[in-house]
C-alpha positions as CSV (number, residue, x, y, z in Angstrom):
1,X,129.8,102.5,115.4
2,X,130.7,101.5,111.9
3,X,129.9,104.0,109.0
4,X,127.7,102.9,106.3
5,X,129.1,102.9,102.9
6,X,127.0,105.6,100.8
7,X,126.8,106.2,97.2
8,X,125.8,110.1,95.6
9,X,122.5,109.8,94.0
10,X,122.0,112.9,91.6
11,X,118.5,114.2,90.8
12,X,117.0,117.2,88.9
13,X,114.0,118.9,90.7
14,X,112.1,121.9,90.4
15,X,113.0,124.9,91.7
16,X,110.0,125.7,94.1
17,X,110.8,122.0,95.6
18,X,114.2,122.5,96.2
19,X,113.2,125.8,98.2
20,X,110.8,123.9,100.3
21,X,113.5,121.4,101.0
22,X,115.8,124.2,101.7
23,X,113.2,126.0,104.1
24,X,111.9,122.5,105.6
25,X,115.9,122.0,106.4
26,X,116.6,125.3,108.0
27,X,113.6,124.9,109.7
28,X,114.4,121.1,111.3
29,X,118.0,122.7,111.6
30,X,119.2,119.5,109.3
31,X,120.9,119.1,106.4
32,X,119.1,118.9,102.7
33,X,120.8,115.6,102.3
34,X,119.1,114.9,105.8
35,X,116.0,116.0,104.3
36,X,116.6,113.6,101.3
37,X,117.5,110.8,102.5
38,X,113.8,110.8,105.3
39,X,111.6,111.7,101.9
40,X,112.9,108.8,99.7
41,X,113.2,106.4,102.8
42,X,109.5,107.1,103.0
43,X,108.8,106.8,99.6
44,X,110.7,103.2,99.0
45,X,108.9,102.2,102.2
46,X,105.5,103.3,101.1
47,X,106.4,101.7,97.5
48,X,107.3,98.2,99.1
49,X,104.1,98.0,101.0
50,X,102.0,98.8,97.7
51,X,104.1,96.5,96.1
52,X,103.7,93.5,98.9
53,X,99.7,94.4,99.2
54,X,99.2,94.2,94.9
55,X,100.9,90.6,95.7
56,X,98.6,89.6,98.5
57,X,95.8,91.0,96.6
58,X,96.8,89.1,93.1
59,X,97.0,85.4,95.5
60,X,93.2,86.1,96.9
61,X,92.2,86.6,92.9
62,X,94.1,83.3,91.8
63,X,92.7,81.6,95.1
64,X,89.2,82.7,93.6
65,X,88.6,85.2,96.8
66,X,87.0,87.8,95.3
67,X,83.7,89.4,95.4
68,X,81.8,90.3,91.7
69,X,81.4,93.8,90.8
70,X,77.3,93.6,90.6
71,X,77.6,93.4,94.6
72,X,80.3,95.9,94.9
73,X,78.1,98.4,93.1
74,X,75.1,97.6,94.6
75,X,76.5,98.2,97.8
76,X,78.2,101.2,97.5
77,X,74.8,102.7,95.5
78,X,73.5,101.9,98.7
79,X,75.3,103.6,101.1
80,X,73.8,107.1,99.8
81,X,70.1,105.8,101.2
82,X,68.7,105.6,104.2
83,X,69.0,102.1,104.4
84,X,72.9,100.9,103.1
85,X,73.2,97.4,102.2
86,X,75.8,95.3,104.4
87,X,79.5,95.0,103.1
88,X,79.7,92.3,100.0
89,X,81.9,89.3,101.6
């Protein structure tokens, strides 16, 4: 198997996160690069997803699917009585 090129990223953390990385790395038995690279591959992950859902979300406003702020609140000022409204659609 080929070997992926790689580049040093260099960042500046606090000291009680680098000891959790440190323990969480003895702990897995894995390196604190190892440790580094799962915690920002979640992050970009998580960070694409927002990004695609704020684009899905900005097409239903400019296609006019939205639902008025009036209902919203009315709604959820319901659901703290015995009888909630049903979810504005």
């Amino acid at each position: 198997m080929a070997k992926a090129e790689t580049r040093v990223l260099t960042a500046h953390v606090p000291i009680p996160m680098a000891e959790k990385v440190d323990k969480l790395a003895e702990r897995l038995e894995r390196s604190r690069g190892w440790i580094m690279k799962q915690a920002l591959s979640s992050w970009i992950a998580q960070e694409e997803e927002r990004d695609r859902l704020t684009h899905e979300a900005l097409a239903d406003v400019d296609a006019g699917r939205v639902i008025d702020h009036a209902s919203v609140q009315a709604w959820a000022d319901s659901l703290s009585t015995g009888e909630p409204l049903p979810i504005p659609r």
